[in-house]
C-alpha positions in Angstrom: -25.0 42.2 0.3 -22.1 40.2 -0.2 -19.4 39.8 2.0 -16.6 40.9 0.3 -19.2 44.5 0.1 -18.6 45.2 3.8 -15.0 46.0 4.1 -15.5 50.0 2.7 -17.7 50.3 5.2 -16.0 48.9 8.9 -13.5 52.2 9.2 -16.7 54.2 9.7 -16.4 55.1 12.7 -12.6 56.2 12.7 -13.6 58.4 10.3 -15.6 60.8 13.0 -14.6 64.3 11.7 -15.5 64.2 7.9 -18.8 62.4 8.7 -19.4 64.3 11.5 -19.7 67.4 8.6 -21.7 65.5 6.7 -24.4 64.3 9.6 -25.0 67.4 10.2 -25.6 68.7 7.0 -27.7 65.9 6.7 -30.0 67.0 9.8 -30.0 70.5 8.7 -31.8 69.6 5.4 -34.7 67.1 6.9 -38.0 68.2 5.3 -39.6 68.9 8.8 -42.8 67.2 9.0 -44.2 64.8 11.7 -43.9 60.7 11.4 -44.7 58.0 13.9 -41.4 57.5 16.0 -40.8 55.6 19.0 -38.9 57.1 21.7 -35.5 55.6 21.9 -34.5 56.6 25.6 -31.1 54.9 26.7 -30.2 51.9 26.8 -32.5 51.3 23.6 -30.6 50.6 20.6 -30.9 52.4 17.1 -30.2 50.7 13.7 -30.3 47.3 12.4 -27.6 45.2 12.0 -27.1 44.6 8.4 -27.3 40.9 7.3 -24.0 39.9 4.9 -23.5 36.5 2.9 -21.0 34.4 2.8 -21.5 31.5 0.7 -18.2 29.6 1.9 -19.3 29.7 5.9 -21.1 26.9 6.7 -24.9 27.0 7.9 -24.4 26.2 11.4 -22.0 29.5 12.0 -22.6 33.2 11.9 -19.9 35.9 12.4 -21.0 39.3 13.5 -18.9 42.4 14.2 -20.1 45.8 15.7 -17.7 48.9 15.1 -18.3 52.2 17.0 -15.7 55.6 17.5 -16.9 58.3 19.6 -15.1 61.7 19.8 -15.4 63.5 23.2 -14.6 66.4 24.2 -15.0 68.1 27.8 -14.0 71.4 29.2 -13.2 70.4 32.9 -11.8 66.8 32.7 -11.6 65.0 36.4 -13.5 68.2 38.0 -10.3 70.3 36.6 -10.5 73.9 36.2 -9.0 74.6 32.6 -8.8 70.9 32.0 -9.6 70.4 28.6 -9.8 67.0 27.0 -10.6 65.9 23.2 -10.0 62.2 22.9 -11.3 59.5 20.5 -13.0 56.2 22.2 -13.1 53.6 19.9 -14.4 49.9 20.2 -14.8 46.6 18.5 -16.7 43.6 19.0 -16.3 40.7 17.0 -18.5 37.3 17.9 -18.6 33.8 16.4 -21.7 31.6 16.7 -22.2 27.9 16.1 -25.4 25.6 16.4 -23.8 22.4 16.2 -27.1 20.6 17.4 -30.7 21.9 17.8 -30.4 22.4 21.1 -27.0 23.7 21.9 -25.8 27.5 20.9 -22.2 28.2 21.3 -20.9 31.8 21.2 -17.8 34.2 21.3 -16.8 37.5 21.3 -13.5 39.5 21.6 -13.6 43.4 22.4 -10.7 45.7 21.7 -11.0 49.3 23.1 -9.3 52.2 22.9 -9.0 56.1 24.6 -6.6 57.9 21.9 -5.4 61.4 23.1 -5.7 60.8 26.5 -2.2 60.4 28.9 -2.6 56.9 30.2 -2.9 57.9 33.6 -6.1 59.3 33.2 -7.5 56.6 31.2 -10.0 54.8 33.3 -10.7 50.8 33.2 -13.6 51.3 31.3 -12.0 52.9 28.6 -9.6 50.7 27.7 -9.1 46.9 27.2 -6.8 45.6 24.6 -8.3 42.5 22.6 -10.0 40.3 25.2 -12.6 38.3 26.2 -16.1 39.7 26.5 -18.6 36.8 26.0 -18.2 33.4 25.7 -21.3 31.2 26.8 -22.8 27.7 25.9 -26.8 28.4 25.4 -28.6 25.0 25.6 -32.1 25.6 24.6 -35.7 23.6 24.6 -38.9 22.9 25.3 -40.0 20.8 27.9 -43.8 20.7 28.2 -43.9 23.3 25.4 -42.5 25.9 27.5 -39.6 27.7 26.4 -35.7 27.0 28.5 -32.6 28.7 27.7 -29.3 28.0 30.1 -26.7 30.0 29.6 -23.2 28.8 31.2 -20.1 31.0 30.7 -19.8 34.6 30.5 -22.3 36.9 29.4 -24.8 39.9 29.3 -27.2 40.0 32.0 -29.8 42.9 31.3 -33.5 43.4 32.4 -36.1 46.1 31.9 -35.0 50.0 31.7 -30.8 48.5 32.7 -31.4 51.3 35.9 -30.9 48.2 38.1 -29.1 45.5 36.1 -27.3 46.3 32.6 -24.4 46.3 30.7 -23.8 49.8 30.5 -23.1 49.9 26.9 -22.6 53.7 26.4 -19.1 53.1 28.3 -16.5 51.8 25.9 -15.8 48.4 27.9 -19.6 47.6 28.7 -20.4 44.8 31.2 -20.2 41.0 31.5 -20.8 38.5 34.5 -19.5 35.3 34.5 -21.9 32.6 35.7 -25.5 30.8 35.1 -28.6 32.3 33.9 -31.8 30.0 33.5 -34.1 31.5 31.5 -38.0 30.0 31.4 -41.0 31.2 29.4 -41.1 33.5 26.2 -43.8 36.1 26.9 -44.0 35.8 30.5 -40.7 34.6 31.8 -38.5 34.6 34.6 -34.4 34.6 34.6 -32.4 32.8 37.7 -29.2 33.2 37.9 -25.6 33.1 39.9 -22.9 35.2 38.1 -20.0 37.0 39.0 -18.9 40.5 37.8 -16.3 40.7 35.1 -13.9 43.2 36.5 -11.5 44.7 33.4 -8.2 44.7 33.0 -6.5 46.9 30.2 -3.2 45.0 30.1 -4.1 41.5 31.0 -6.9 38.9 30.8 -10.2 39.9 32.4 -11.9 38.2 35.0 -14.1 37.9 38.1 -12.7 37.5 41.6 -13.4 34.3 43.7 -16.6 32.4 43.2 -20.4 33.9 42.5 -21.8 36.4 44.2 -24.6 37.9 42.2 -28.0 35.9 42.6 -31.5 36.4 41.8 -34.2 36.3 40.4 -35.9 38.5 37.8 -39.1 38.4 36.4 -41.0 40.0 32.8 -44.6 39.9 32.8 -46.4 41.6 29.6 -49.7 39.5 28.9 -51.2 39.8 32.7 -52.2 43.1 32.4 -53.5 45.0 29.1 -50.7 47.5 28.1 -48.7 46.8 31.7 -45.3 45.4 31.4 -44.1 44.5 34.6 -40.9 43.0 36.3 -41.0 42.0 39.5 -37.1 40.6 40.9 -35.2 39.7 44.1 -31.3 39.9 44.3 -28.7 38.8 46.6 -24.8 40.1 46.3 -22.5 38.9 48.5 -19.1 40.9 49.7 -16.0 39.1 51.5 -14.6 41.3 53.9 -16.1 44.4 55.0 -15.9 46.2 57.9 -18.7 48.0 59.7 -19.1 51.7 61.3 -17.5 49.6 64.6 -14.6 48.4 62.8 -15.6 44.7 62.8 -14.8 42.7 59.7 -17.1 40.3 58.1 -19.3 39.8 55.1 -22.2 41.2 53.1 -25.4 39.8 52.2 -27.7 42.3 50.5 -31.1 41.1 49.4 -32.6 43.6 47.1 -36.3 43.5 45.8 -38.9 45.2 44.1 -40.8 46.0 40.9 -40.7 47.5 37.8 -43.6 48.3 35.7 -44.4 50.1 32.6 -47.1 51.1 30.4 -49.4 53.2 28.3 -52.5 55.5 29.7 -55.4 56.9 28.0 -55.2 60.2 26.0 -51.3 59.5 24.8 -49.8 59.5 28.0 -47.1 56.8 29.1 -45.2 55.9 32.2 -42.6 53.8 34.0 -41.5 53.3 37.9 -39.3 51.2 39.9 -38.9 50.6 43.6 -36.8 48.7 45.8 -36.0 48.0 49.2 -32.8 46.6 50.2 -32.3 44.4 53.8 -29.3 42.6 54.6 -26.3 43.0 57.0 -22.8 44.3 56.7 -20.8 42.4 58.8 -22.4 43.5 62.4 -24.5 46.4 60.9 -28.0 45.6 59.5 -28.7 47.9 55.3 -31.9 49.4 55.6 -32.3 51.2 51.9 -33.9 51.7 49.1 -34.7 53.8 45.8 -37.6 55.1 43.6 -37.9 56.7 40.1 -41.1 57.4 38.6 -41.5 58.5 34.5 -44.4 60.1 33.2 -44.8 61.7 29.8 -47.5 62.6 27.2 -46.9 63.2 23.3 -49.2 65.2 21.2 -49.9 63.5 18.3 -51.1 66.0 16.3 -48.4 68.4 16.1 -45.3 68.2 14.0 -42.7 66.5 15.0 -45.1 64.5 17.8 -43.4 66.2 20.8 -43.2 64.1 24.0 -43.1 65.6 27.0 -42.3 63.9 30.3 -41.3 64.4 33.9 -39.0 62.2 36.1 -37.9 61.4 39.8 -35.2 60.0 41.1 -34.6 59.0 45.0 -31.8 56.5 45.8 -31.3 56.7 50.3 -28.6 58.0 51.8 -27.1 57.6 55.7 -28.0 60.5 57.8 -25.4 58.5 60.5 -28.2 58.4 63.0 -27.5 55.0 63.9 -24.5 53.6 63.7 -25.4 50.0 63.2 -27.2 50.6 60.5 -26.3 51.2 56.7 -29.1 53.2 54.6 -27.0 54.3 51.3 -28.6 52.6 48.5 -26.4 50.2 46.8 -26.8 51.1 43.7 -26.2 47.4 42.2 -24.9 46.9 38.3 -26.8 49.7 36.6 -26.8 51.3 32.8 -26.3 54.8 34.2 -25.4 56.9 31.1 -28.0 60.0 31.3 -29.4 58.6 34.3 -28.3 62.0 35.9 -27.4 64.2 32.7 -24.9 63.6 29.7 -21.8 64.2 32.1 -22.4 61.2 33.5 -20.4 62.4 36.7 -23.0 61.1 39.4 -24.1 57.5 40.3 -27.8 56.2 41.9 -26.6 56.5 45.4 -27.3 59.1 48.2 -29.0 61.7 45.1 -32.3 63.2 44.5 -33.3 64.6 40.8 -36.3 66.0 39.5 -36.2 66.5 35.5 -38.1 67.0 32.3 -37.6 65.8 28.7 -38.9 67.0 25.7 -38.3 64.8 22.7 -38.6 65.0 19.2 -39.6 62.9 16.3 -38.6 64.9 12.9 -38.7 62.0 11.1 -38.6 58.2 12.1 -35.1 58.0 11.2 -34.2 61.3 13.1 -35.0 61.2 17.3 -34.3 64.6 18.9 -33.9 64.5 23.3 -33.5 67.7 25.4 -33.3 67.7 29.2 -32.9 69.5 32.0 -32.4 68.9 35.7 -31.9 69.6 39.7 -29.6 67.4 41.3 -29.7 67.0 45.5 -28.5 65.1 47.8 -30.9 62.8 50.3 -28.6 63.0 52.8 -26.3 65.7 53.1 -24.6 63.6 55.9 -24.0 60.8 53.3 -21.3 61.2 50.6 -21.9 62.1 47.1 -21.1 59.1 44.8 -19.9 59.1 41.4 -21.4 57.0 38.5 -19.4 53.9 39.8 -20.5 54.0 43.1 -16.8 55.2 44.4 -17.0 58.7 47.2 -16.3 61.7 44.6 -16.6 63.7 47.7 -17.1 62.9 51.6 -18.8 64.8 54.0 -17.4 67.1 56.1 -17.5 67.0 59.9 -21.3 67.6 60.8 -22.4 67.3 56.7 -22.5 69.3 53.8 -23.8 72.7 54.4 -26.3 72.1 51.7 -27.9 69.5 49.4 -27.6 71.4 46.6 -25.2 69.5 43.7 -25.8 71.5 40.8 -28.6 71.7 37.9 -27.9 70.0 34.6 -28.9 70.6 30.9 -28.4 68.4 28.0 -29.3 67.8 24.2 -28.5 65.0 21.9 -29.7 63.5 18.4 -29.7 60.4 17.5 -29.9 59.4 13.5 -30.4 56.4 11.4 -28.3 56.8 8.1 -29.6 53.6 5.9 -30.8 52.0 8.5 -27.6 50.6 9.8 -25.2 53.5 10.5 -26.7 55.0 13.6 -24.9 58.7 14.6 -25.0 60.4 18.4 -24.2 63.9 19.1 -25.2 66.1 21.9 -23.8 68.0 24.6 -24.0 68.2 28.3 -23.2 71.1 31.0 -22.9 70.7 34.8 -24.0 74.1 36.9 -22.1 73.2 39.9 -23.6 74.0 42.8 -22.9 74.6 46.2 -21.7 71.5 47.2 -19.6 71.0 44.2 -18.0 74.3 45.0 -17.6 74.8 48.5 -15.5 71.5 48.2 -12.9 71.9 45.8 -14.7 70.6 43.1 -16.6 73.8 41.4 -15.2 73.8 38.1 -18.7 73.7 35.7 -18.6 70.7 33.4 -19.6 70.8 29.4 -19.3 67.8 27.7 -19.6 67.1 24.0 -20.3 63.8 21.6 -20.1 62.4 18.4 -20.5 58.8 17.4 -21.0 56.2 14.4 -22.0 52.7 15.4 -22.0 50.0 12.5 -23.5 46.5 12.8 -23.5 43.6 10.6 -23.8 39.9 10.6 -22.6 37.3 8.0 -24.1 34.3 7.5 -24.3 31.7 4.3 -27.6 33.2 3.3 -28.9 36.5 3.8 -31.1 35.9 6.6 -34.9 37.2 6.4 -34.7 41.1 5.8 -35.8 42.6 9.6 -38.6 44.2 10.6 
């Protein structure tokens, strides 16, 4: 397609409530019979990005652009009783490429994000963040002694394995970026090292990290060891300036997390994935001892329609039952993709919780995916606070702990749908049953959250690249 083509298509997404008519109608008239479909849990990524020429642009540059609006609308905004809230979340991300040499990548991107219809005091730093900076790296690449070397200097996307430890978090309008190092050796089986600093947002003025690096490790895929295994084994260390312990002493954090991930397919259709990790360290005079576990397990049955998928999970991130005071067990929940992690409300964060859950999904078509969940959400400590999605206290404890660990059950349903092959829509909805933590403590009001997005991707290059997979 030719560049001058693209421009009826990049207000897509701000276009959410006529097209939102017309997905649907689209769903509704599927012919429902069963084709091979892959299950695209979060973070995964739907669509292609469509491939544009540009026969002015020279051959060493490529410009890209991804465009995405999401309507939201929830019935109990901020834990509010009554506190309705429709808003519009809209982002762009426009990047520039050059390959000056044949070993040296260069690359940029802006982002410009927006909340419309929501008060600006209520907007939250991940909503907003008015044409900045979001990547902008130097990749020099080769081959020395045929094995594959990327380094990557600047600011950039660090993501490994399932995103439940490291990830961008891309389902929040201003997803993540670390500025820093990442050398990254072997194709196949490979390992990344890096030292980066978090990118912390700000709306109204230039985004950046705070002094020096303090994110470190080591991550590792392995997929050709072990038939149909894919497994990642990693070590991280973050450091903290300035924290005080359970005695009141200041000092410093160093937390050294590591562990494993591993996924795979079993015999007769079933699949699976797990991670565990222990974290040592100290904090200032007090010594972490902490950790987490989730384990996946699913089967799909082939030879029904739609090739349903069903699966169980488990979820344990450590909480402090305060039974030593020089001691810190909360898990620290590190830089995680935690959309869904704990239903679509996305209210709760990998720290001091317990879930069990199952998932049933759906493949109508392989253009059409179909996800519905449900949950029970504890606490592991009911001594420990419960933490929201960002690792910030929604609620502390009371003197003696919470009377129970019980913070609510959870159901959700969403779609996801390929139109073309590069307009990808999202729509499904989410509701919190508080339970009786949630309500004993002022925050009770039952949550019911609903979505709707387009997401548009292309790339423009002087010829068409090859036509994807």
């Amino acid at each position: 397609m030719k560049f001058n083509m693209f421009c009826n298509k990049i207000h897509l997404p701000a276009r959410t409530s006529s097209i939102a008519l017309a997905i649907v109608i689209t769903f509704s008239g599927i012919h429902a019979f069963a084709q091979a479909t892959i299950y695209a849990d979060y973070p995964q990524k739907r669509g292609k990005v469509e491939p544009l020429q540009w026969s002015d642009l020279p051959s060493w540059m490529t410009l890209s652009m991804e465009l995405r609006g999401r309507t939201e609308g929830q019935t109990s905004y901020n834990y509010t009783q009554n506190g309705d809230r429709i808003y519009e979340l809209t982002r762009i991300y426009g990047a520039v490429e050059v390959r000056p040499t044949n070993f040296l990548t260069g690359y940029l991107q802006f982002i410009d994000t927006h909340a419309l219809g929501l008060p600006t005091h209520v907007v939250a730093s991940n909503m907003r963040d008015a044409f900045d900076l979001r990547q902008g790296y130097a990749d020099l690449h080769g081959r020395p002694g045929g094995v594959p070397v990327d380094l990557f200097v600047g600011r950039q996307e660090l993501k490994f394995g399932s995103e439940r430890i490291i990830g961008i978090s891309d389902w929040t309008n201003n997803s993540r970026t670390w500025d820093g190092f990442d050398a990254r050796i072997g194709d196949k089986n490979r390992v990344d090292l890096f030292s980066t600093s978090v990118v912390a947002v700000h709306p109204t003025s230039l985004d950046k990290h705070g002094a020096g690096l303090t994110f470190h490790g080591a991550y590792g895929s392995i997929s050709t060891w072990i038939p149909k295994v894919h497994l990642s084994p990693y070590v991280l260390v973050h450091t903290v300036r300035g924290v005080t312990s359970n005695q009141g002493v200041k000092g410093n954090e160093v937390e050294t997390t590591f562990g494993a991930e591993v996924e795979g397919t079993l015999p007769a259709n079933f699949d699976y994935e797990a991670n565990a990790s222990l974290q040592r360290g100290s904090y200032s005079n007090n010594s972490i001892h902490a950790g987490q576990n989730f384990d996946k397990l699913a089967y799909t049955i082939e030879k029904l329609p739609w090739e349903p998928r069903i699966g169980g999970e488990f979820d344990y991130a450590t909480g402090d039952g305060h039974t030593n005071s020089n001691r810190i067990s909360t898990y620290d929940q590190s830089y995680p993709s935690n959309h869904n992690a704990f239903g679509l409300v996305d209210l709760f964060g990998y720290e001091n919780i317990r879930q069990e859950r199952i998932n049933l999904d759906l493949g109508p078509t392989k253009s059409l995916s179909i996800l519905v969940q449900g949950g029970f959400l504890n606490l592991a400590q009911k001594k420990d606070a419960l933490y929201s999605s960002s690792a910030s206290v929604t609620l502390k404890p009371p003197t003696g702990g919470f009377a129970t660990d019980d913070i609510g059950q959870e159901f959700d349903a969403s779609a996801k749908y390929v139109f073309h092959d590069y307009i990808v829509a999202n729509i499904g909805v989410g509701h919190l049953f508080p339970g009786r933590v949630l309500l004993d403590n002022k925050h009770g009001a039952a949550e019911t959250i609903g979505y709707f997005s387009l997401t548009y991707r292309f790339r423009v290059d002087k010829q068409t690249p090859t036509k994807q997979k």
